[in-house]
Residue frames relative to the residue before (quaternion, step in Angstrom):
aa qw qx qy qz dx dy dz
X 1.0000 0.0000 0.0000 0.0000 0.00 0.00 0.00
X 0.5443 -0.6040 0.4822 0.3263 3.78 -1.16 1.00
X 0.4026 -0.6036 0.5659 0.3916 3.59 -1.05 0.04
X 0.5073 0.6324 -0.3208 0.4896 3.58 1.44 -0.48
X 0.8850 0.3025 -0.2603 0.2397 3.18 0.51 -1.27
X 0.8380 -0.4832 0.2493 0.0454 3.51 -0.93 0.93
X 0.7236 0.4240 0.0162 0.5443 3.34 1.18 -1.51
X 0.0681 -0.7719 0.6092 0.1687 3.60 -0.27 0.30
X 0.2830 -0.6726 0.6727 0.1227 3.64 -1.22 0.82
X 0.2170 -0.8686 0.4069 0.1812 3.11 -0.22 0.83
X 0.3466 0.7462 -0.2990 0.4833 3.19 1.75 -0.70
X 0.8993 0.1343 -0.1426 0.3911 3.40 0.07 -1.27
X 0.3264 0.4780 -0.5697 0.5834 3.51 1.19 0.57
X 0.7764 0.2010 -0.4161 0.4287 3.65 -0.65 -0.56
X 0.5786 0.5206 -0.5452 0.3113 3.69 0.11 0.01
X 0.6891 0.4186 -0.2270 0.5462 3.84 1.23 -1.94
X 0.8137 0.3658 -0.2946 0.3424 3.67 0.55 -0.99
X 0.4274 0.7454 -0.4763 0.1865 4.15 1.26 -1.12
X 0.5257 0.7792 -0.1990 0.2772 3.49 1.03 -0.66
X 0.7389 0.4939 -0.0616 0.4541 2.89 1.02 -1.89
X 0.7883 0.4871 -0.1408 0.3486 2.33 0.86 -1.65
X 0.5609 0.5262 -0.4690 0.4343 3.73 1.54 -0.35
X 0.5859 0.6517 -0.3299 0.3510 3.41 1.28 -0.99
X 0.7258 0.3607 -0.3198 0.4908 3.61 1.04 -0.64
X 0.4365 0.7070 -0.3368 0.4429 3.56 1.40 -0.50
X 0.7864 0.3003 -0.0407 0.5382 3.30 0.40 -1.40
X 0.2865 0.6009 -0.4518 0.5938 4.29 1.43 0.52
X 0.8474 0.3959 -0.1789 0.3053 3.42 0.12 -1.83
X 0.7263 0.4153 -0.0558 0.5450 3.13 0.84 -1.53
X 0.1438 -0.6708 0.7272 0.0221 3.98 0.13 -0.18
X 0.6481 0.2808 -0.4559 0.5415 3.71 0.31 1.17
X 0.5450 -0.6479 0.4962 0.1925 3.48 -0.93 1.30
X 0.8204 0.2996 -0.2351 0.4265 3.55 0.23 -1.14
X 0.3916 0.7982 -0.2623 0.3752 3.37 1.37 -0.01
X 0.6532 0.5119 0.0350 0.5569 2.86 1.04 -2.12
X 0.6048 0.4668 -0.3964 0.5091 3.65 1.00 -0.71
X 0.6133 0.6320 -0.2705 0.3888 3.10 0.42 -1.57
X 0.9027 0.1975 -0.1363 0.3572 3.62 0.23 -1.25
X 0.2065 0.6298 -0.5531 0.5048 3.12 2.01 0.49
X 0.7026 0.5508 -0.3398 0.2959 3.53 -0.33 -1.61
X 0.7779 0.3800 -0.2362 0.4412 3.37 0.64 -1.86
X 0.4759 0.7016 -0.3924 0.3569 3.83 0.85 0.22
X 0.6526 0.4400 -0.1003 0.6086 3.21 1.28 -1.43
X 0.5782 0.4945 -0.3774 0.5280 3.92 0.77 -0.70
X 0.7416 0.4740 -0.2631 0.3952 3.79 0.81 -0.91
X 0.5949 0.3752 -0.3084 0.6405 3.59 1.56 -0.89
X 0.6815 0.4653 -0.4328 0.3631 3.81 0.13 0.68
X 0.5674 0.5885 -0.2141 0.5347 2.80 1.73 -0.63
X 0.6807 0.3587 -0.0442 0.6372 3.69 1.02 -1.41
X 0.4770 0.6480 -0.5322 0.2633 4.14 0.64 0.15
X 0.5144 0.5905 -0.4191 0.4594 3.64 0.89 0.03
X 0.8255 0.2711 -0.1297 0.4778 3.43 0.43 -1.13
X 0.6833 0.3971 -0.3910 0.4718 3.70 1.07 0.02
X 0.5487 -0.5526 0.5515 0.2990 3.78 -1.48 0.70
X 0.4220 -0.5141 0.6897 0.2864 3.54 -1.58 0.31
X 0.5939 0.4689 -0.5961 0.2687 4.03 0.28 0.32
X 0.6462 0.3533 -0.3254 0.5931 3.76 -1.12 0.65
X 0.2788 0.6826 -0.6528 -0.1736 3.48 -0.48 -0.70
X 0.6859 0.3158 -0.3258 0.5689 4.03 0.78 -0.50
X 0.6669 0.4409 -0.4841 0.3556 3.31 0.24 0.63
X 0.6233 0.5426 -0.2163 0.5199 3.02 1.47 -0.14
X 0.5583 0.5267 -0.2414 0.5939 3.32 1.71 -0.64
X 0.6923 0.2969 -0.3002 0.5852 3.27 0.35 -0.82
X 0.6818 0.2101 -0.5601 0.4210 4.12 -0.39 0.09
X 0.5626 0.5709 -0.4344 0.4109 3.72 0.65 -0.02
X 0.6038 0.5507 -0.3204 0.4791 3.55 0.97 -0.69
X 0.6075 0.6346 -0.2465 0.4092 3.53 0.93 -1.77
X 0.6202 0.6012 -0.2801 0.4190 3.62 1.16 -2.21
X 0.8156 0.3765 -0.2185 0.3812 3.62 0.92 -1.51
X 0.4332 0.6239 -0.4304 0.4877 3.50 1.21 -0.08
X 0.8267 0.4380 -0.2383 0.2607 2.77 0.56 -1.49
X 0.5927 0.5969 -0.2601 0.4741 3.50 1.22 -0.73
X 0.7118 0.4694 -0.2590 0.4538 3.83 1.27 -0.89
X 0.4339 0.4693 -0.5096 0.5761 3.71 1.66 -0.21
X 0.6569 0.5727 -0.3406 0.3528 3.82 0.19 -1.36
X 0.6981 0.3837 -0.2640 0.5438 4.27 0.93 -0.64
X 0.6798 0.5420 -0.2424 0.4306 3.37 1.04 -0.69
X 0.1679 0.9475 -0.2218 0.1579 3.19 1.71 -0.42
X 0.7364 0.2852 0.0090 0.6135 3.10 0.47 -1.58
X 0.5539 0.4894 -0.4367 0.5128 4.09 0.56 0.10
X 0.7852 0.4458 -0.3103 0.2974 4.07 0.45 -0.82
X 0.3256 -0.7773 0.5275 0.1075 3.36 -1.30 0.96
X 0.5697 0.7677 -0.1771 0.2337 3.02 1.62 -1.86
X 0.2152 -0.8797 0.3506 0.2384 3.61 0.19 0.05
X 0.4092 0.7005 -0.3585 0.4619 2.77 1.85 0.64
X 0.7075 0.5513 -0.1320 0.4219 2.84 1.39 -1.52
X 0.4188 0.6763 -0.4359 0.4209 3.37 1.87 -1.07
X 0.5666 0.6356 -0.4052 0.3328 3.63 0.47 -1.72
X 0.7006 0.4530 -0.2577 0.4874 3.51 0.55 -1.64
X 0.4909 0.6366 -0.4660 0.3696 3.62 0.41 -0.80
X 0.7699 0.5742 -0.0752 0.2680 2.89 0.06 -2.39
X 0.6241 0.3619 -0.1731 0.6705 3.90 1.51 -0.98
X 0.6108 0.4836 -0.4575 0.4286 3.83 0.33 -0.71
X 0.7070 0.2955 -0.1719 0.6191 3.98 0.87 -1.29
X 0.2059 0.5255 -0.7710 0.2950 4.06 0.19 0.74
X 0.2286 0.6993 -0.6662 -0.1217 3.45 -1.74 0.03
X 0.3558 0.6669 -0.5465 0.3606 3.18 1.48 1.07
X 0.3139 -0.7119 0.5984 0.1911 3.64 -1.25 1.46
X 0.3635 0.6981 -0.5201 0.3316 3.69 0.57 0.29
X 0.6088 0.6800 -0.0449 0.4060 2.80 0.98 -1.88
X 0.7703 0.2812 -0.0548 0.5696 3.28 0.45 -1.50
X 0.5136 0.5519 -0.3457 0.5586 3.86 0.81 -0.48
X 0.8050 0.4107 -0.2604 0.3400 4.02 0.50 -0.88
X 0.5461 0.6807 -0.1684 0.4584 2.55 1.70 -1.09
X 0.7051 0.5202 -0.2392 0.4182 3.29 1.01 -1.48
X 0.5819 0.6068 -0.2456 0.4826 3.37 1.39 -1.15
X 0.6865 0.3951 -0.3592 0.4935 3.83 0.87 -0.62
X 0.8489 0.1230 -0.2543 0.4468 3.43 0.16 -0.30
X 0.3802 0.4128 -0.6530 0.5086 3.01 0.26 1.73
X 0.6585 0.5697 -0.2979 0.3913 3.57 0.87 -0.31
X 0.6369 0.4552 -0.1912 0.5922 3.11 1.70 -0.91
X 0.7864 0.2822 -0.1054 0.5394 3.74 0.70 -1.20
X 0.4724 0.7424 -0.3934 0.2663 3.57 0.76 0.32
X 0.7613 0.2992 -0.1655 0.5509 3.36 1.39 -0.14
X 0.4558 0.7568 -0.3165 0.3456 2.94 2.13 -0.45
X 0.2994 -0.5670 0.6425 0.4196 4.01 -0.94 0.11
X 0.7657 -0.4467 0.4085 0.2176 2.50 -2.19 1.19
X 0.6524 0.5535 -0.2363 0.4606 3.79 0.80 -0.41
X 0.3873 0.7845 -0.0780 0.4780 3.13 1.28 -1.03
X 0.8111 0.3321 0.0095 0.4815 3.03 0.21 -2.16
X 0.5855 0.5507 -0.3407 0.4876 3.74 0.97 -1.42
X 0.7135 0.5402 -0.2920 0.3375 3.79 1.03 -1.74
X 0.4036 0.8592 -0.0929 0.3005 3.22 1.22 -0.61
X 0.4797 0.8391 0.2396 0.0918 2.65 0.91 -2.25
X 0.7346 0.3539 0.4077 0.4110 1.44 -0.94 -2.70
X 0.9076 0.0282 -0.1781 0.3791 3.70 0.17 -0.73
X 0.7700 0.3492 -0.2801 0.4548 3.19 1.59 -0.49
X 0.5766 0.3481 -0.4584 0.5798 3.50 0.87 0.78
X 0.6914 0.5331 -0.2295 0.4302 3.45 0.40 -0.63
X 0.2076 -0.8474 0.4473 0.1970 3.49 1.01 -0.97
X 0.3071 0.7329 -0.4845 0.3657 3.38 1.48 0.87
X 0.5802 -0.6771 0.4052 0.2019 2.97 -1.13 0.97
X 0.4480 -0.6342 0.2946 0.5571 4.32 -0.45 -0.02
X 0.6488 0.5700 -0.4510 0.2253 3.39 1.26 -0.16
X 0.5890 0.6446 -0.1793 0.4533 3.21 1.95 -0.69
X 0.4844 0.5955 -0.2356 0.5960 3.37 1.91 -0.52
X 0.6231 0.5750 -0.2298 0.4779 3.35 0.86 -1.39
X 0.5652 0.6909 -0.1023 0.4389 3.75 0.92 -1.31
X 0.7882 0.3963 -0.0289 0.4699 3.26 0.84 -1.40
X 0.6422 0.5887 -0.1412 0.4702 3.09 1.26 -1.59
X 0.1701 -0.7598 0.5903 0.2129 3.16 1.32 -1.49
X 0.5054 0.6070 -0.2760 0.5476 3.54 1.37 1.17
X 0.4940 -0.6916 0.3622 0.3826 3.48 -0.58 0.68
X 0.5599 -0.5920 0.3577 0.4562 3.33 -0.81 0.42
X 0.6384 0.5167 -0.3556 0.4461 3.78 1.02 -0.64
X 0.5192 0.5438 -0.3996 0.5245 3.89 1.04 -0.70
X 0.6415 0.6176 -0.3436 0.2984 3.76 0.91 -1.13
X 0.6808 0.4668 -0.1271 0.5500 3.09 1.08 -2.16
X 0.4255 0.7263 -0.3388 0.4203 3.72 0.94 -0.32
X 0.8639 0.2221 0.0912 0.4427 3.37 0.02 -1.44
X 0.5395 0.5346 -0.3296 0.5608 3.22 1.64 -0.22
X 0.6968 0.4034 -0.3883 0.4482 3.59 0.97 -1.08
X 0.8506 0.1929 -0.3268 0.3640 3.66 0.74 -0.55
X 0.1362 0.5894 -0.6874 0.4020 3.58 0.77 1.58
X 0.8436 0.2761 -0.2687 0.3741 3.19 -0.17 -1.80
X 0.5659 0.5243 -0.4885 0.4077 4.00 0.93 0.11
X 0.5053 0.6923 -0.2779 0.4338 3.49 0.91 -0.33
X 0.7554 0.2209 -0.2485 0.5646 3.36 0.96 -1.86
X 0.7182 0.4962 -0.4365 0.2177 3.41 0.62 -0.13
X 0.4157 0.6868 -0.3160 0.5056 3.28 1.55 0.33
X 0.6341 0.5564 -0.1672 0.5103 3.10 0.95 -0.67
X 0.7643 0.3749 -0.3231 0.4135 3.34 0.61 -1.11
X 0.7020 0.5681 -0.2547 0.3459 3.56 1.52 -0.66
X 0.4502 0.6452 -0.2730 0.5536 3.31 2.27 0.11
């Protein structure tokens, strides 16, 4: 899909993106059928919302959609958790401090703000995700050296930045 172009196919997002998104689904939730589940309702929501959203970003948009629906199913589930792992999750699902989310936003626009849109997905993919570069590579549809490549000077870039 163009970054230009306008329309969002949903079809072929869930075909390039259905992945990720289980991968980030199933990060949050630590519960397989869960992770299905809110894979699914992701796509049901970008079909629902494809009029009013752009086709630029698409896995950045997917994935903060995914995150939104994770986040909202730790938030209902709420009152069931003991784990203190899960508490953690609790604790960020029910943030409702915009500071928080306002700083946040402000860093990674600082980091990804000049970044290509690929770049950003590659990112991601391995350092939030914890995909390897061949598994990045996979996704990207990029060599695994082009991967490790552009990752090493992203993360020189942000780290240049952060000392500026």
């Amino acid at each position: 899909m163009d970054a230009g172009d306008s329309k969002i196919d949903v079809e072929q997002l869930y075909r390039r993106y259905a992945p990720m998104v289980l991968r980030r689904c199933r990060r949050l939730l630590q519960n397989e059928e869960l992770a299905v589940d809110a894979m699914q309702d992701v796509f049901v929501r970008l079909l629902a919302h494809r009029e009013r959203l752009h086709g630029r970003y698409p896995s950045s948009l997917l994935y903060r959609m995914a995150t939104n629906v994770c986040l909202n199913i730790i938030r209902d589930r709420k009152s069931s958790r003991t784990d203190a792992d899960k508490d953690v999750l609790n604790r960020i699902a029910c943030c409702a401090e915009q500071e928080t989310r306002t700083l946040a936003g402000i860093i990674l626009e600082r980091l990804f703000g000049r970044e290509k849109p690929s770049t950003r997905e590659m990112a991601v993919l391995h350092f939030v995700d914890g995909m390897t570069y061949r598994e990045v590579a996979r996704e990207t549809n990029l060599s695994v050296s082009g991967v490790r490549k552009r990752l090493r000077e992203f993360r020189a870039r942000a780290l240049k930045s952060q000392e500026g």
